[in-house]
ChimeraX commands (.cxc) that place a marker at each C-alpha (Angstrom):
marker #1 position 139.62,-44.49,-70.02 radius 0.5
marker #1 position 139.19,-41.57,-67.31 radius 0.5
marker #1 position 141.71,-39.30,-65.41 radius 0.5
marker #1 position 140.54,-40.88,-62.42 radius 0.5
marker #1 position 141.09,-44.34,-63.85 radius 0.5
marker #1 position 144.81,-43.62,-65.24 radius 0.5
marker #1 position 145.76,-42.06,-61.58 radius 0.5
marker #1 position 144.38,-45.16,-59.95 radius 0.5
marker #1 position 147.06,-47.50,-61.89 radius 0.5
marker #1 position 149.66,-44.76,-61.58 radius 0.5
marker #1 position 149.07,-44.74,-57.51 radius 0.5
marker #1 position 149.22,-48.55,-57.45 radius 0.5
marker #1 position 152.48,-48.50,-59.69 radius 0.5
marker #1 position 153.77,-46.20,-57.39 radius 0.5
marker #1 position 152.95,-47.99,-54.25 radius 0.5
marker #1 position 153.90,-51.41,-56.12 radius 0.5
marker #1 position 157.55,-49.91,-56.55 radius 0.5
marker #1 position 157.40,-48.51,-53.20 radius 0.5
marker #1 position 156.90,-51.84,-51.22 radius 0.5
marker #1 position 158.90,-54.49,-53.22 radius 0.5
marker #1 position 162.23,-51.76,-52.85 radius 0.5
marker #1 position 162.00,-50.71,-49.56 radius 0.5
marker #1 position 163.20,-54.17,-47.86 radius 0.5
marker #1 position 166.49,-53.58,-50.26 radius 0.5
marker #1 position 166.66,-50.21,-49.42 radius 0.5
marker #1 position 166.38,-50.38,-46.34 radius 0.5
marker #1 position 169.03,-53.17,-45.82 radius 0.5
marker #1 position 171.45,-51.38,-47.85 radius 0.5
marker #1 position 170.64,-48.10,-45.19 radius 0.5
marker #1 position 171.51,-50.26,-42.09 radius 0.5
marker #1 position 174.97,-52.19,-43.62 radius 0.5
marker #1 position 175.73,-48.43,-44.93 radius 0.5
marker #1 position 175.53,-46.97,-41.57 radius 0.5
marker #1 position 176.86,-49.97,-39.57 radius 0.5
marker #1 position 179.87,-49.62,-41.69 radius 0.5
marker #1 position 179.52,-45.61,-41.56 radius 0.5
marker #1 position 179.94,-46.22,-37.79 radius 0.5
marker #1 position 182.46,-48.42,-38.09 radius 0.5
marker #1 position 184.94,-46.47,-39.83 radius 0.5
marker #1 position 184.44,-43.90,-37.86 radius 0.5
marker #1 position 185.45,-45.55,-34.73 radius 0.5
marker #1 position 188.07,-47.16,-36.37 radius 0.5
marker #1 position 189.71,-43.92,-38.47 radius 0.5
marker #1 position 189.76,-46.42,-41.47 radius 0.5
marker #1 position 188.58,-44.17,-44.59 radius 0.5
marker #1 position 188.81,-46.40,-47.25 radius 0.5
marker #1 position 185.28,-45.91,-49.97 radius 0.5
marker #1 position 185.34,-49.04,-50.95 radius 0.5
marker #1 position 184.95,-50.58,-48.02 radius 0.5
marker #1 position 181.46,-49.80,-47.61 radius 0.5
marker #1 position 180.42,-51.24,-51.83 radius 0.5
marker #1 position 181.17,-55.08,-50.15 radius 0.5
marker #1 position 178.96,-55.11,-47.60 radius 0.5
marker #1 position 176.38,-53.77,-49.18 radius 0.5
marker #1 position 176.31,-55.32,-52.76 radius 0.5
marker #1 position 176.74,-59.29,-50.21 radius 0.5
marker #1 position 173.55,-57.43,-47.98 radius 0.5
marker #1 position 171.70,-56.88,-50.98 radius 0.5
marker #1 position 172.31,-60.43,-52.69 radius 0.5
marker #1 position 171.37,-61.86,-49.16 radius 0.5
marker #1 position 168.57,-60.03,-49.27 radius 0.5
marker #1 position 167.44,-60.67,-52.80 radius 0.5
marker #1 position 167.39,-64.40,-51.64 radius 0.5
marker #1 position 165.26,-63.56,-48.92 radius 0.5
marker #1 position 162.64,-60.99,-49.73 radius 0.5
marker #1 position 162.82,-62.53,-54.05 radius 0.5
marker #1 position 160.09,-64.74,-53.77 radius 0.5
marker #1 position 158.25,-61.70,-51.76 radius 0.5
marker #1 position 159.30,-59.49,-54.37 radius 0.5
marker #1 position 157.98,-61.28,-57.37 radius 0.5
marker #1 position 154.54,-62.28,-55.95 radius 0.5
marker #1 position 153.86,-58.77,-55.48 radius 0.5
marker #1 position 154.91,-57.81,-58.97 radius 0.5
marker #1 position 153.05,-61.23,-60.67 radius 0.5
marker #1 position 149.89,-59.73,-58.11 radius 0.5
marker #1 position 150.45,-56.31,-59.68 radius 0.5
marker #1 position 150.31,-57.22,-63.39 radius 0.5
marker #1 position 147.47,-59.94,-63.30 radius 0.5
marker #1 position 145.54,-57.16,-61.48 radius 0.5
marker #1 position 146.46,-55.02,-64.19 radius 0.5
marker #1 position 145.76,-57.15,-67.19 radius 0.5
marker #1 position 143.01,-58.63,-65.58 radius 0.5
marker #1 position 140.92,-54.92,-65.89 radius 0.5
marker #1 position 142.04,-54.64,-69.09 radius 0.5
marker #1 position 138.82,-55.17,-70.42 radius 0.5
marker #1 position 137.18,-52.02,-68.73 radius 0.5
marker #1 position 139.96,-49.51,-70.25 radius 0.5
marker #1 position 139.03,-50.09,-73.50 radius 0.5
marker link #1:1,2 radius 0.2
marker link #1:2,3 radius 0.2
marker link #1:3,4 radius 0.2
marker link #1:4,5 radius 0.2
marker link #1:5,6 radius 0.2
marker link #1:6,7 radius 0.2
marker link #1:7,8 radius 0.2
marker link #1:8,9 radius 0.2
marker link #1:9,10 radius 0.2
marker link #1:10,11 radius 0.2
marker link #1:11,12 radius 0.2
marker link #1:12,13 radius 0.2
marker link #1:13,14 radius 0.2
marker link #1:14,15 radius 0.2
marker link #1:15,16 radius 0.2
marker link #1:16,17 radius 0.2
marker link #1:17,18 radius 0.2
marker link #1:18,19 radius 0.2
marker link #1:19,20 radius 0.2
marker link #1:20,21 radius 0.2
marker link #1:21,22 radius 0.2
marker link #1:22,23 radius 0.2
marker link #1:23,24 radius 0.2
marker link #1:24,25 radius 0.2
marker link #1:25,26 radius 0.2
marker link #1:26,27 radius 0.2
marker link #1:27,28 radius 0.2
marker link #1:28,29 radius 0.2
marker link #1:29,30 radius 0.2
marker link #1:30,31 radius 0.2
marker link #1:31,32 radius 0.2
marker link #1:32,33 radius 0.2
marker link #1:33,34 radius 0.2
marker link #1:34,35 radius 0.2
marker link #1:35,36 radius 0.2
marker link #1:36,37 radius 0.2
marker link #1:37,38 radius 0.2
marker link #1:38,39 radius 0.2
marker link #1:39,40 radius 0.2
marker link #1:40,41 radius 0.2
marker link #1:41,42 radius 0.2
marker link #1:42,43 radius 0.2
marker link #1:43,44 radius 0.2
marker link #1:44,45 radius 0.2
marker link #1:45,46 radius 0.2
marker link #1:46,47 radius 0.2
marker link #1:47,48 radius 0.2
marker link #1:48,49 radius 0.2
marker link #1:49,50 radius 0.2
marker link #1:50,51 radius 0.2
marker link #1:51,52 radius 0.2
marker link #1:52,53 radius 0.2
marker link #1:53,54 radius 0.2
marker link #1:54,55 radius 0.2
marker link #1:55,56 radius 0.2
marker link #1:56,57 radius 0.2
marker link #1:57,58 radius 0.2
marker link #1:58,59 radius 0.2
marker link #1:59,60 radius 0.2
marker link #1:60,61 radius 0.2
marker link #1:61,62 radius 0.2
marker link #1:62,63 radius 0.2
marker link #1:63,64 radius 0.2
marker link #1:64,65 radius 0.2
marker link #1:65,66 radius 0.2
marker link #1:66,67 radius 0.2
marker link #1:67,68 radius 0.2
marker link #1:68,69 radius 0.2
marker link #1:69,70 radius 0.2
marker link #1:70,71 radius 0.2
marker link #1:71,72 radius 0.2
marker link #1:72,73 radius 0.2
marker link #1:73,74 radius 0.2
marker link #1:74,75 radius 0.2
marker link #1:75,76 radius 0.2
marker link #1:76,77 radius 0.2
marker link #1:77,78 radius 0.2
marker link #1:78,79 radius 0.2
marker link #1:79,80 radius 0.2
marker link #1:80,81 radius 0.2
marker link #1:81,82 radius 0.2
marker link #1:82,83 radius 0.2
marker link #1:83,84 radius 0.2
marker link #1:84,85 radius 0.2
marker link #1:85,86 radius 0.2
marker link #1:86,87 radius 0.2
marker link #1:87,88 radius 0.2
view
């Protein structure tokens, strides 16, 4: 197995991790800052107002990006296990 053949799988691991967390991420950013801007305007300063929102937005979200999610991952490892055979 070569340096250039371990930093190709580390790269894709990297990029795998990258895309099937960013839609979560991201959704937790907006409901952070929607509620960021909401307390603001309202002078409410409770911190526990903004863990709600955010752990429904992510559950939501887990329903609708999951199947997007795990068919990247399965994608991921049968490309990985599939060139198996050529690190050995």
């Amino acid at each position: 197995m070569t340096v250039e053949a371990v930093l190709d799988i580390a790269s894709e691991t990297i990029w795998t991790i990258i895309i099937t967390s960013a839609p979560l991420i991201l959704l937790s950013l907006l409901v952070g800052l929607i509620i960021s801007i909401f307390q603001a305007v309202t002078s409410i300063q409770e911190q526990t107002l903004t863990f709600v929102p955010k752990l429904l937005a992510i559950f939501i979200g887990l329903m609708v990006f999951g199947s997007f999610i795990l068919n990247t991952i399965v994608t991921f490892i049968e490309n990985l296990w599939g060139s198996f055979g050529e690190f050995i």
